[in-house]
Backbone as CSV, one residue per row, in Angstrom:
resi,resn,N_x,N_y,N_z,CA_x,CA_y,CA_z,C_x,C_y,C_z
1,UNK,121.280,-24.731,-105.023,120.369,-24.531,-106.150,120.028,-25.897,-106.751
2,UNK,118.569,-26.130,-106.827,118.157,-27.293,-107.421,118.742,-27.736,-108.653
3,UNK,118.206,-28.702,-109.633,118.894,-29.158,-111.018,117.284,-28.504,-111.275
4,UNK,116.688,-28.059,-111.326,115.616,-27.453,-111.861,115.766,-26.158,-112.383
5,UNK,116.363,-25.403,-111.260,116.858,-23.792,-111.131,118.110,-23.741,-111.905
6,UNK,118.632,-24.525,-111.895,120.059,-24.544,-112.735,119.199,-24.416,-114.210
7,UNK,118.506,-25.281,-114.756,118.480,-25.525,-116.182,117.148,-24.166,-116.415
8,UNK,116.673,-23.495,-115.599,115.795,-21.958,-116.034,116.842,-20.917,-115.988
9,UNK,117.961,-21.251,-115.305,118.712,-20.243,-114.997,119.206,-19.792,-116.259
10,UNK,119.920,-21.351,-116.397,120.797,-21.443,-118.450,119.820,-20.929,-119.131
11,UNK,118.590,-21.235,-118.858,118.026,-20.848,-120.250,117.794,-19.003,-120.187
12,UNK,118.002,-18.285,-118.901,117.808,-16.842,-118.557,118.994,-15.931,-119.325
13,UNK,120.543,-17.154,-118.790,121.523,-16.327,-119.279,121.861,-16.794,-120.847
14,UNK,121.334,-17.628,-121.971,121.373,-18.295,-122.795,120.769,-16.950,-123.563
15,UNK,119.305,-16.713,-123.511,118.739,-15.513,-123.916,119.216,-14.197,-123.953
16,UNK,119.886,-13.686,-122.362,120.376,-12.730,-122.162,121.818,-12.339,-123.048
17,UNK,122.514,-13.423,-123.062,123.812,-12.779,-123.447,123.403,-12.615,-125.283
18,UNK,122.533,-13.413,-125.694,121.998,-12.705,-127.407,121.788,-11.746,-127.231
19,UNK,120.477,-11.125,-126.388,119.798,-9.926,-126.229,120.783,-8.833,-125.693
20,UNK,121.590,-8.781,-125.107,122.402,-7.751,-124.173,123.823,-7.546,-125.319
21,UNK,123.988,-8.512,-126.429,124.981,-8.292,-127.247,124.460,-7.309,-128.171
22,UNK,123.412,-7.093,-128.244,122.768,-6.280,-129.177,122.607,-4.827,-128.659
23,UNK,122.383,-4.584,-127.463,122.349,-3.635,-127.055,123.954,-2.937,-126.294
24,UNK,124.689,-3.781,-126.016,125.906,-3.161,-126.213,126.786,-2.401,-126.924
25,UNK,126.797,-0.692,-126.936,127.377,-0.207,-128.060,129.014,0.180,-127.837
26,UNK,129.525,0.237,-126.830,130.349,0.336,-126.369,131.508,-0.537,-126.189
27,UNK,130.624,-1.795,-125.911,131.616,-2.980,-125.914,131.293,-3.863,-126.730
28,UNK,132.216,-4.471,-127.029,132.459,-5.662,-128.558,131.885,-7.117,-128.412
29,UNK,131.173,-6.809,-129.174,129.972,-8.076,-129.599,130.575,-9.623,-128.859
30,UNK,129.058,-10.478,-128.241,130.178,-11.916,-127.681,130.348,-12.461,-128.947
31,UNK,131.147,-13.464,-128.653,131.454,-14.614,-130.013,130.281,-15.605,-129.797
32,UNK,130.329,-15.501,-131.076,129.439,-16.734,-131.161,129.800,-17.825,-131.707
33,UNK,129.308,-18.795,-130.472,130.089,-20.499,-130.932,130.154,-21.026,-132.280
34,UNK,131.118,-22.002,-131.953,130.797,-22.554,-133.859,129.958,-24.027,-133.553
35,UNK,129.043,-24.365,-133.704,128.519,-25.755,-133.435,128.157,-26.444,-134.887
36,UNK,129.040,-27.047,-134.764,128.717,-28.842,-136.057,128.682,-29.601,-135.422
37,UNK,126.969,-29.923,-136.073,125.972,-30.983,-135.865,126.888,-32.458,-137.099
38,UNK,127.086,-33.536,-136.613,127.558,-34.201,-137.710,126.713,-35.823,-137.104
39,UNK,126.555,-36.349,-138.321,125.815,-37.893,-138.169,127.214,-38.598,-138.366
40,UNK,127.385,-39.568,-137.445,128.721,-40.556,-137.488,128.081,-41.913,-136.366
41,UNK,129.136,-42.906,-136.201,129.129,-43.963,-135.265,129.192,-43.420,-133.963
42,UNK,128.852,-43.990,-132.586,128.251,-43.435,-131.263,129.534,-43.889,-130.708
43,UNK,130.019,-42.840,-130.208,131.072,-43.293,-128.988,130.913,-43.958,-127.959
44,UNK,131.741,-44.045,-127.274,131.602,-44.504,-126.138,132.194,-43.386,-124.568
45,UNK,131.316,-43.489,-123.602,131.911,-43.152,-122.313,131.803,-41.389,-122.757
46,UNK,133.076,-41.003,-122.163,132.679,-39.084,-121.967,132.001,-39.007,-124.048
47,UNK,132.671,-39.735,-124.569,131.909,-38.688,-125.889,130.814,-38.380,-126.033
48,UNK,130.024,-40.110,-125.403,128.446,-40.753,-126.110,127.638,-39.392,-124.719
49,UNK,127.983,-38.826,-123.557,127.784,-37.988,-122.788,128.091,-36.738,-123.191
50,UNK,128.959,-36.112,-123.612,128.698,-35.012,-124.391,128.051,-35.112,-125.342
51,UNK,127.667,-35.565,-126.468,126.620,-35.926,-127.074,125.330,-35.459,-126.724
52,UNK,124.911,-36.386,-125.502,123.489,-36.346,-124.625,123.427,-35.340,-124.421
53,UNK,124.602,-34.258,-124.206,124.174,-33.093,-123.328,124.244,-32.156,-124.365
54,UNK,124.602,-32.321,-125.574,124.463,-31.379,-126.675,122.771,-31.096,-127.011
55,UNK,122.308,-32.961,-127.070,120.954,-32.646,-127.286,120.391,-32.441,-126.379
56,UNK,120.169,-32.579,-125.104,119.525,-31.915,-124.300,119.168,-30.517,-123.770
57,UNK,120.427,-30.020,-124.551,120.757,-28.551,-124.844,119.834,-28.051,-125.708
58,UNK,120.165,-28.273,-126.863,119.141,-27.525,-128.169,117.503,-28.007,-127.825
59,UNK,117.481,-29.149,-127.208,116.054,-29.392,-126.587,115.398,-28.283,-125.577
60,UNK,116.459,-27.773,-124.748,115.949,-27.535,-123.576,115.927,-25.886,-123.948
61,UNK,116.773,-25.693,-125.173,116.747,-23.889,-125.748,115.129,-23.873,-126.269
62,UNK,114.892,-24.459,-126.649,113.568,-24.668,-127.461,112.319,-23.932,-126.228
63,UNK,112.682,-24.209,-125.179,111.691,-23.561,-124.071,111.868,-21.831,-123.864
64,UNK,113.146,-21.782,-124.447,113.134,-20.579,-123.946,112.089,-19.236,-123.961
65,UNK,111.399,-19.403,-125.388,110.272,-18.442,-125.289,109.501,-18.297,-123.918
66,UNK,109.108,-19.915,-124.314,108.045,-19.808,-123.152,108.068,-19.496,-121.760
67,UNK,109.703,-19.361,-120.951,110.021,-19.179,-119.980,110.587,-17.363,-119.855
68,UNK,110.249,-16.790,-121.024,110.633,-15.607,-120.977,109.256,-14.479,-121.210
69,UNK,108.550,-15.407,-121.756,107.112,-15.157,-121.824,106.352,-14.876,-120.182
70,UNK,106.560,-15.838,-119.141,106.240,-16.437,-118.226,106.701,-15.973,-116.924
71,UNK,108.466,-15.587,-116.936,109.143,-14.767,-116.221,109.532,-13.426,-116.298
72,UNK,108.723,-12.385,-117.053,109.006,-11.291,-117.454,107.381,-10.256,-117.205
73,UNK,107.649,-9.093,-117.860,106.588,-8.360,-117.605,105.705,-8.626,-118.791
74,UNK,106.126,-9.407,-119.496,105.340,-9.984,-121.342,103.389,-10.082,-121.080
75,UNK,103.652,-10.608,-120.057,102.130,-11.555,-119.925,101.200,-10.440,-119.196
76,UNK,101.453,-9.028,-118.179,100.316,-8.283,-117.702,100.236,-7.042,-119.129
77,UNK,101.652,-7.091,-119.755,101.481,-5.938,-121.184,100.804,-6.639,-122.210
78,UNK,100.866,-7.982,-122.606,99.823,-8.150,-123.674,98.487,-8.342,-123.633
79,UNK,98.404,-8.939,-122.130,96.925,-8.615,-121.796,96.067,-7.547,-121.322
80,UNK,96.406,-6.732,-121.011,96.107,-4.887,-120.918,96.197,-4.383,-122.450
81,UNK,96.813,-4.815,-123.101,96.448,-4.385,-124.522,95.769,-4.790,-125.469
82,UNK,95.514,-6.381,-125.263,94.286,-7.136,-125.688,92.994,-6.589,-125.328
83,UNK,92.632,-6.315,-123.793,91.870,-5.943,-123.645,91.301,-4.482,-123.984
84,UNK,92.487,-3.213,-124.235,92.249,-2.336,-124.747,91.627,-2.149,-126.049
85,UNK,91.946,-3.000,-127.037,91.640,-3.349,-128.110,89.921,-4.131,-128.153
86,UNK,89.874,-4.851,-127.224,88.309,-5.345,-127.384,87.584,-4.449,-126.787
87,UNK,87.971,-3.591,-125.645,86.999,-2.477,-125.478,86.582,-1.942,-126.244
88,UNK,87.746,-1.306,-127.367,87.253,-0.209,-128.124,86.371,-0.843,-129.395
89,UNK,86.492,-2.310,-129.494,85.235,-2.893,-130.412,86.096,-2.835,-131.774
90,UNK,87.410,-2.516,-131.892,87.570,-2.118,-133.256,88.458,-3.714,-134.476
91,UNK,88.125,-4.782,-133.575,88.254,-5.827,-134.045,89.654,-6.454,-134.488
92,UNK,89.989,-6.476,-135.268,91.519,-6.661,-135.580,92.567,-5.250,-135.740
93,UNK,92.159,-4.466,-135.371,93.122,-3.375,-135.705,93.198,-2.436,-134.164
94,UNK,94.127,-2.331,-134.138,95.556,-2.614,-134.272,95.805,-3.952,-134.576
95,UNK,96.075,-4.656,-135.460,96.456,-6.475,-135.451,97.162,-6.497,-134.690
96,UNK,97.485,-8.292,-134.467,98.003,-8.586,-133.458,99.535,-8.486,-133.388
97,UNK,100.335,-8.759,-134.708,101.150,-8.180,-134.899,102.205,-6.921,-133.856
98,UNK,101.200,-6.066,-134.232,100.906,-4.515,-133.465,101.378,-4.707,-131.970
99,UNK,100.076,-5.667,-131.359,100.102,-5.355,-129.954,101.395,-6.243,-129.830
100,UNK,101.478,-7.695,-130.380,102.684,-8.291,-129.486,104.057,-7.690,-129.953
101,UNK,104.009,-7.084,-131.222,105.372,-6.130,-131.342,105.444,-5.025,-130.284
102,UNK,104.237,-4.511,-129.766,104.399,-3.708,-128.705,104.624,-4.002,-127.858
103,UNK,103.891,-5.202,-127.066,103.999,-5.655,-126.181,105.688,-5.969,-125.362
104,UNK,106.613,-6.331,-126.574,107.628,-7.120,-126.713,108.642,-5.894,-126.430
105,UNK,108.629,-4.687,-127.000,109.190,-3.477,-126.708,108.922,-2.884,-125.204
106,UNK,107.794,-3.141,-124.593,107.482,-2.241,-123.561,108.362,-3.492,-122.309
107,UNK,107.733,-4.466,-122.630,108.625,-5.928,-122.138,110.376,-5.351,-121.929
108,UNK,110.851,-5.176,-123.095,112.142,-4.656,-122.907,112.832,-3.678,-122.023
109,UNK,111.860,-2.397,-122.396,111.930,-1.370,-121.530,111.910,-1.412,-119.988
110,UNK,110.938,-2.526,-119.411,110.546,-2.509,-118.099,111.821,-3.561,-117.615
111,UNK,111.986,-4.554,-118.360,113.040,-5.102,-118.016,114.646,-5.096,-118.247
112,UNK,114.902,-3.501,-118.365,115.988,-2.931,-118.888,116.825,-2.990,-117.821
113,UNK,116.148,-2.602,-116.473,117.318,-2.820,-115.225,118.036,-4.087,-114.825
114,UNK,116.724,-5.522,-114.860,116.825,-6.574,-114.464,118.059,-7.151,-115.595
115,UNK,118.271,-6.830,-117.053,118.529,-7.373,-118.036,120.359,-6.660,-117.954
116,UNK,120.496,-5.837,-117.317,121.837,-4.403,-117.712,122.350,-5.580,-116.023
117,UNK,121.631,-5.943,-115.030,122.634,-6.292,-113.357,122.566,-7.672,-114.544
118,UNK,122.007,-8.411,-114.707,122.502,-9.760,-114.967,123.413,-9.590,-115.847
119,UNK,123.635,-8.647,-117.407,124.833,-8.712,-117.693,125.984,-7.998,-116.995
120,UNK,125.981,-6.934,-116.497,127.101,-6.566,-115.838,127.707,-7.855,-114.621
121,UNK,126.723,-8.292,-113.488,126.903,-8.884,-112.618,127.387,-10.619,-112.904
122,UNK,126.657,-11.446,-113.898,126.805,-12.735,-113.906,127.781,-13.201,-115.471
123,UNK,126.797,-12.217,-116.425,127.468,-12.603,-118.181,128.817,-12.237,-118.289
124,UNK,129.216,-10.784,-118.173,130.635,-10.494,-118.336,131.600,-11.374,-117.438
125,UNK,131.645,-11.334,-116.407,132.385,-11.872,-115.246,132.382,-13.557,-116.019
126,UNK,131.500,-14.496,-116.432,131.482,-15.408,-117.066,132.530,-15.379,-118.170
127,UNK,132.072,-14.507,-118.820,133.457,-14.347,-120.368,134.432,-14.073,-120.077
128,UNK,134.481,-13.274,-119.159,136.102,-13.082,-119.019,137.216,-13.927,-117.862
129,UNK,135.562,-15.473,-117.831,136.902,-16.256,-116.518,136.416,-15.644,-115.272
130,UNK,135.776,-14.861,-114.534,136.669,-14.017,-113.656,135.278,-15.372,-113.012
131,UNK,134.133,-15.776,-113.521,133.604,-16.994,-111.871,133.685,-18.093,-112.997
132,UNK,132.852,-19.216,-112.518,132.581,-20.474,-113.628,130.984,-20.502,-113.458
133,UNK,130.851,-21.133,-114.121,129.388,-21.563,-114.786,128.051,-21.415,-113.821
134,UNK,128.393,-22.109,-112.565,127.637,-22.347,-111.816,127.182,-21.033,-110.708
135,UNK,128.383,-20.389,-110.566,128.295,-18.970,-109.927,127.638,-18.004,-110.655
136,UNK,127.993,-18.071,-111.826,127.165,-17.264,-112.789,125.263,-17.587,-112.746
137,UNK,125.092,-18.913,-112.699,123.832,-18.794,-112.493,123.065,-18.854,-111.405
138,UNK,123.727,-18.685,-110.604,123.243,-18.246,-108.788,122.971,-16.745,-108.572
139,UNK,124.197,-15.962,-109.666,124.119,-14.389,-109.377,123.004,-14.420,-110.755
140,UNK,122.627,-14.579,-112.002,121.764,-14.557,-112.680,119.802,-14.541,-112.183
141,UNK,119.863,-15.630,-111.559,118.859,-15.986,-110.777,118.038,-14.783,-110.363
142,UNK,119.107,-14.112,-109.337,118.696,-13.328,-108.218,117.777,-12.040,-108.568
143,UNK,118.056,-11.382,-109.799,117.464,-10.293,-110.237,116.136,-10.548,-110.400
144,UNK,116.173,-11.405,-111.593,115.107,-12.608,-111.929,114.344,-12.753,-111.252
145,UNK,114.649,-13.509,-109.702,113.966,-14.126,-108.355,113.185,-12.368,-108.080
146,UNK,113.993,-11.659,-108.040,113.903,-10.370,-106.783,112.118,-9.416,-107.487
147,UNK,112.412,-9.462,-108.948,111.571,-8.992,-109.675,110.171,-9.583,-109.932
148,UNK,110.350,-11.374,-109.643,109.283,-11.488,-109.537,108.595,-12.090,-108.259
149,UNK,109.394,-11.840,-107.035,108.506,-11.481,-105.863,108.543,-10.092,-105.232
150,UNK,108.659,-8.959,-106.287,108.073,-7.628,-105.896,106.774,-8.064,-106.477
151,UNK,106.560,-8.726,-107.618,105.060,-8.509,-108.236,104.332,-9.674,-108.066
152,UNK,104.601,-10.521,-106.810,104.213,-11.686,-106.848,103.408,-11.508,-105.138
153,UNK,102.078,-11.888,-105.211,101.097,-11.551,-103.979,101.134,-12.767,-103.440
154,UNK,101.199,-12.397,-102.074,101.697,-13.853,-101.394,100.444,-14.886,-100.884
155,UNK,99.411,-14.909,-101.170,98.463,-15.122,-101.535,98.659,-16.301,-102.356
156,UNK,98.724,-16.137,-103.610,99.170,-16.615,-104.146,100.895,-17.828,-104.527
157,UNK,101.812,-17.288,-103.712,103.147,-17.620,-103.770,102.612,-18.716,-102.454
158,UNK,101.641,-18.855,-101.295,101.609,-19.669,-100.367,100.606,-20.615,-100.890
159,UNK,100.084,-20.521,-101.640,99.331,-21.809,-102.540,99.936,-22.892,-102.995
160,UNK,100.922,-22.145,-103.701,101.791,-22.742,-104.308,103.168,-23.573,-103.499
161,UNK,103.247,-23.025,-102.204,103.914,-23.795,-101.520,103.233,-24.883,-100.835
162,UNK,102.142,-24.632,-100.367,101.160,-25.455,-100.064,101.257,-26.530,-101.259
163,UNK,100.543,-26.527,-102.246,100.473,-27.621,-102.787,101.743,-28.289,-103.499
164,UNK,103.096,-27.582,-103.846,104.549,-28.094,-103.782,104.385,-29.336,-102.667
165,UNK,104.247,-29.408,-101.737,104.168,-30.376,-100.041,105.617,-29.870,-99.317
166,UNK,106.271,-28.501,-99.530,107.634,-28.276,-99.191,106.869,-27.807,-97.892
167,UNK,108.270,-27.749,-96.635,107.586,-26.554,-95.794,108.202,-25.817,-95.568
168,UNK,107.158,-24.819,-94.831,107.147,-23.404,-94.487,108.467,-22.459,-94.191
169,UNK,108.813,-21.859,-95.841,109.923,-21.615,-95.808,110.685,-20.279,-94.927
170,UNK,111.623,-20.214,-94.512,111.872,-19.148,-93.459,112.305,-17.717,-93.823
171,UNK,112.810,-17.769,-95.551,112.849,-16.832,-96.287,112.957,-17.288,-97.942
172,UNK,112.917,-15.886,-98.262,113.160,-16.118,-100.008,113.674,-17.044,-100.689
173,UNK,115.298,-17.342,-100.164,115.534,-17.906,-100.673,115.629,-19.765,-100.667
174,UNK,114.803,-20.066,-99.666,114.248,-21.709,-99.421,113.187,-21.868,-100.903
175,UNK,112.821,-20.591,-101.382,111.505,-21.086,-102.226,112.130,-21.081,-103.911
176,UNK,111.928,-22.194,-104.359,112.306,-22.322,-105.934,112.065,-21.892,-106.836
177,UNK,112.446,-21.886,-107.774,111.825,-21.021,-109.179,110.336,-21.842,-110.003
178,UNK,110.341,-23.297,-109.791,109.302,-24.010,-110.134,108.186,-24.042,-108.915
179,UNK,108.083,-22.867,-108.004,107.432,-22.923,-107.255,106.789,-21.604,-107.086
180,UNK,107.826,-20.359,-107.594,107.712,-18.975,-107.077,107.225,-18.827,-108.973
181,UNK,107.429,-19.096,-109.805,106.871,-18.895,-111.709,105.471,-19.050,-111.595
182,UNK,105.183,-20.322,-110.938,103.045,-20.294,-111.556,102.840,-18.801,-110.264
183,UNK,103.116,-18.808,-109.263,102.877,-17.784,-108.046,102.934,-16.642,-109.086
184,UNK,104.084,-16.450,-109.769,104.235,-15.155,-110.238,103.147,-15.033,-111.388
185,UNK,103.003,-15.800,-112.152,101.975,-16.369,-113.501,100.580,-15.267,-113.332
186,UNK,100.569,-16.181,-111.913,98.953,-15.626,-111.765,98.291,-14.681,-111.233
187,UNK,99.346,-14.247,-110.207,99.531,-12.510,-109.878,99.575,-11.968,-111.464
188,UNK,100.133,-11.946,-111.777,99.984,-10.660,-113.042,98.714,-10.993,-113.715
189,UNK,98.203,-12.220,-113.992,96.753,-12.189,-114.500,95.798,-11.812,-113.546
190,UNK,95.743,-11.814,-112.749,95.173,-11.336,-111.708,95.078,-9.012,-111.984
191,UNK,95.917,-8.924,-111.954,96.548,-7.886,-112.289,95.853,-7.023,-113.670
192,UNK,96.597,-7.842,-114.571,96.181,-7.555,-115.634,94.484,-7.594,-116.322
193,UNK,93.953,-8.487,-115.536,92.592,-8.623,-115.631,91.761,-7.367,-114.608
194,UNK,92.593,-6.713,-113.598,91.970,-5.469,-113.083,92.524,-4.084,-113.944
195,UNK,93.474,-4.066,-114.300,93.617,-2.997,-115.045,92.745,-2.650,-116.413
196,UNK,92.036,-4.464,-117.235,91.456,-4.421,-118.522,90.447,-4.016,-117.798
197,UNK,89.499,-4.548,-116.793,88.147,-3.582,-115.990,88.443,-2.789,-116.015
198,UNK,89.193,-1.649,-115.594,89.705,-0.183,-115.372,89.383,0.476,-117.052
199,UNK,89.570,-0.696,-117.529,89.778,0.097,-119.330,88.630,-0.209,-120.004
200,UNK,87.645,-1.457,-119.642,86.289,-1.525,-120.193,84.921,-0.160,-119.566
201,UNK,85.479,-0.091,-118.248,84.285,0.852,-118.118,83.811,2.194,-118.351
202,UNK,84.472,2.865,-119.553,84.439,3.928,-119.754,83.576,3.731,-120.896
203,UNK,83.994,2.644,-121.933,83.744,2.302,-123.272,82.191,1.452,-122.671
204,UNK,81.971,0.793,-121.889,80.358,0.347,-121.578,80.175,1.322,-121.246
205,UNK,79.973,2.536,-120.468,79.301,3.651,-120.313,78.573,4.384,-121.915
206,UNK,79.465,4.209,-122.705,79.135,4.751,-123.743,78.494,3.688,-124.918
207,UNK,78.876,2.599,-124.674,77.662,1.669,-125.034,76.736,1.497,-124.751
208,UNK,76.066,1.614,-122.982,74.868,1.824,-122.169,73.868,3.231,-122.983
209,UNK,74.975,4.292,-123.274,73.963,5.466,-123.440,73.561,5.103,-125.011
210,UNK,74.407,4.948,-125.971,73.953,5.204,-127.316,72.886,3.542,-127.507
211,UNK,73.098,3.072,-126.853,72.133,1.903,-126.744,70.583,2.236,-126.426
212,UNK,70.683,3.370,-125.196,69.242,3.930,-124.616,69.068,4.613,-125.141
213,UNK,69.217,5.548,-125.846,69.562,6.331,-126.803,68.313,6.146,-128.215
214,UNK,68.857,4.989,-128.859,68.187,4.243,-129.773,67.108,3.812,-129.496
215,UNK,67.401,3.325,-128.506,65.607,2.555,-127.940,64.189,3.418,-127.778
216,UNK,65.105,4.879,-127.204,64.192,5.878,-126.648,63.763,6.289,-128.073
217,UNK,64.041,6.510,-128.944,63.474,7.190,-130.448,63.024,6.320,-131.383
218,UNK,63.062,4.908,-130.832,62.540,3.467,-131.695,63.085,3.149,-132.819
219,UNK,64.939,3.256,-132.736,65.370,2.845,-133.912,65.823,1.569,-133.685
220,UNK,64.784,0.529,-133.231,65.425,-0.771,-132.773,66.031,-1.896,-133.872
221,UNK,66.554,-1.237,-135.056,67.149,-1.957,-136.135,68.286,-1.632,-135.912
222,UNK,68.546,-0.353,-135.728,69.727,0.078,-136.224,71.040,-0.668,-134.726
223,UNK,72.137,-1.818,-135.109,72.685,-1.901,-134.128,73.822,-1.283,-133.541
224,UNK,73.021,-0.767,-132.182,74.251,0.117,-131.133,75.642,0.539,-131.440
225,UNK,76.133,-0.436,-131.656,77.722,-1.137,-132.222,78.042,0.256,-133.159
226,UNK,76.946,0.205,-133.958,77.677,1.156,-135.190,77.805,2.407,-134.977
227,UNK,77.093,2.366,-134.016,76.948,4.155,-133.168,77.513,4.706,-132.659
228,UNK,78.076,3.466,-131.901,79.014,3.485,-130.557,80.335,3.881,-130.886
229,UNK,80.806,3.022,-131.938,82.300,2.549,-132.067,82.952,3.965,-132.587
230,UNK,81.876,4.952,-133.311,82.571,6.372,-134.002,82.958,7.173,-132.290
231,UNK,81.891,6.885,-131.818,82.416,8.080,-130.308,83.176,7.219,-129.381
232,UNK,83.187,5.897,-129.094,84.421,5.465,-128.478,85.479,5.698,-128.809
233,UNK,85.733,5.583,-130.226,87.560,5.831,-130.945,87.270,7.427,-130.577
234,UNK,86.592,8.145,-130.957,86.988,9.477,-131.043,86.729,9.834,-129.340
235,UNK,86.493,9.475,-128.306,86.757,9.268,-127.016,88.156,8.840,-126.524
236,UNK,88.781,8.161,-127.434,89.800,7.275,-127.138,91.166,8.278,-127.785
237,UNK,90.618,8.873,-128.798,91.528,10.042,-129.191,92.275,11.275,-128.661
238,UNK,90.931,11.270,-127.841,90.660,12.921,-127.443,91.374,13.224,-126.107
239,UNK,91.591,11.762,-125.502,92.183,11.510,-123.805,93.864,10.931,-123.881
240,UNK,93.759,10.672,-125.662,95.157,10.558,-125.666,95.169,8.688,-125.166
241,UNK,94.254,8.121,-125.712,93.938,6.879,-124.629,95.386,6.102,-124.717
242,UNK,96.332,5.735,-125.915,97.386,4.832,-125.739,98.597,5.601,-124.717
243,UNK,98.906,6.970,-124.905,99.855,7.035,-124.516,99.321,6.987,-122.471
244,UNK,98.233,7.274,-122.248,97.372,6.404,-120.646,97.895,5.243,-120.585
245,UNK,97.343,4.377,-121.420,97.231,2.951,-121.519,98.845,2.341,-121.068
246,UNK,99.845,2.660,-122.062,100.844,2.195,-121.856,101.882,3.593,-120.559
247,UNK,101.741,4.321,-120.187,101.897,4.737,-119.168,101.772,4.176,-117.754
248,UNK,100.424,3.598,-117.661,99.695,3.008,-116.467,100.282,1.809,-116.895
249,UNK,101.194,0.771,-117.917,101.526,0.070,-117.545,102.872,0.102,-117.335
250,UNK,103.306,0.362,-117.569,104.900,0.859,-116.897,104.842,1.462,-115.744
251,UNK,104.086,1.937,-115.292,104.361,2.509,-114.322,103.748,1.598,-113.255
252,UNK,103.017,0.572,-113.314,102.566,-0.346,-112.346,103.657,-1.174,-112.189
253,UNK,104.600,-1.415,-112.827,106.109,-1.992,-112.243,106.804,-1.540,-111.637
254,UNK,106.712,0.030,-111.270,107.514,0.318,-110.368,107.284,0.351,-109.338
């Protein structure tokens, strides 16, 4: 495992063991470290190095959003719901709030399996001694890895090896995580940008008519928009459109 994959890995099980302490009802909360930050004179040799690696630490936690944002199902659920939202024309509402609190829940849900093997398999076994550090983030990885080349089009994942300059790897596991993340990135936008088509063309159908509509009886003041937007929502009601919406996305992960 690279020094690349090592430091996404920490930051996978860094996240996980917060998140998975919370959802543990059964078993007793992890401890949480005691860390004092203190300003003093610079050691020398192993101290002035633990040191470095303290800050490189709280530096390198600082990414973690963005790598959980990036490696998860976060990025095809908020954009299927963005776009649900501009179909229906209804501007800030649901706010955004709304969708990325939703987003962030459905995120959870889909990644409930991947999140339950890494703690059973890599976190516990860590706390209790039974591997060390480094084993833990080899078995961490793997779920991680496995989940996002089910949803990762190889199409895409050979671009990316291509322009890496690595070669032609003989299986899964030759290919890196800074190599197989943009692969995975852009499959789901890819993705997610066919499912928001799937969700605009019902709502232009009904913009097309109340548009011709108007024209045909010469109310060319009055704009479409305002016409539209009462029978889209109440279109959007009537089909039950969110509990579709977020159905069809959960269920495109499996």
């Amino acid at each position: 495992m690279s020094a690349k994959d090592k430091v996404v890995c920490f930051l996978i099980i860094a996240f996980l063991a917060v998140f998975v302490s919370a959802h543990a009802q059964a078993q007793p909360l992890l401890p949480i470290p005691d860390v004092n930050l203190e300003i003093g004179p610079g050691g020398e040799g192993e101290e002035m190095v633990s040191s470095l690696q303290l800050l490189l630490l709280l530096t390198v936690l600082s990414l973690v959003p963005a790598f959980l944002v990036l490696m998860t199902s976060f990025t095809r659920v908020v954009i299927v719901l963005g776009f649900t939202r501009n179909a229906l024309a209804t501007q800030n509402s649901p706010p955004n709030q709304i969708i990325v609190g939703l987003a962030l829940l459905l995120t959870i849900f889909v990644m409930q399996p991947v999140f339950s093997t890494i703690q059973q398999e890599a976190i516990e076994p860590l706390l209790e001694e039974a591997i060390d550090q480094e084993t833990a983030l080899e078995i961490a990885s793997e779920p991680v890895r496995e989940f996002m080349f089910h949803h990762t089009r190889e199409k895409d994942l050979a671009l990316f090896v291509n322009l890496s300059g690595m070669e032609q790897p003989a299986s899964r596991a030759e290919i890196s995580l800074p190599v197989l993340i943009p692969a995975f990135v852009i499959s789901e936008l890819k993705t997610a940008f066919q499912m928001g088509f799937m969700i605009f063309v019902p709502f232009l159908i009904v913009d097309m008519v109340v548009a011709s509509t108007l024209m045909s009886v010469g109310m060319f003041m009055l704009p479409p928009v305002m016409i539209s937007l009462p029978f889209k929502i109440l279109l959007f009601i009537l089909v039950d459109g969110w509990h579709l919406v977020v159905k069809s996305i959960v269920e495109s992960f499996v």
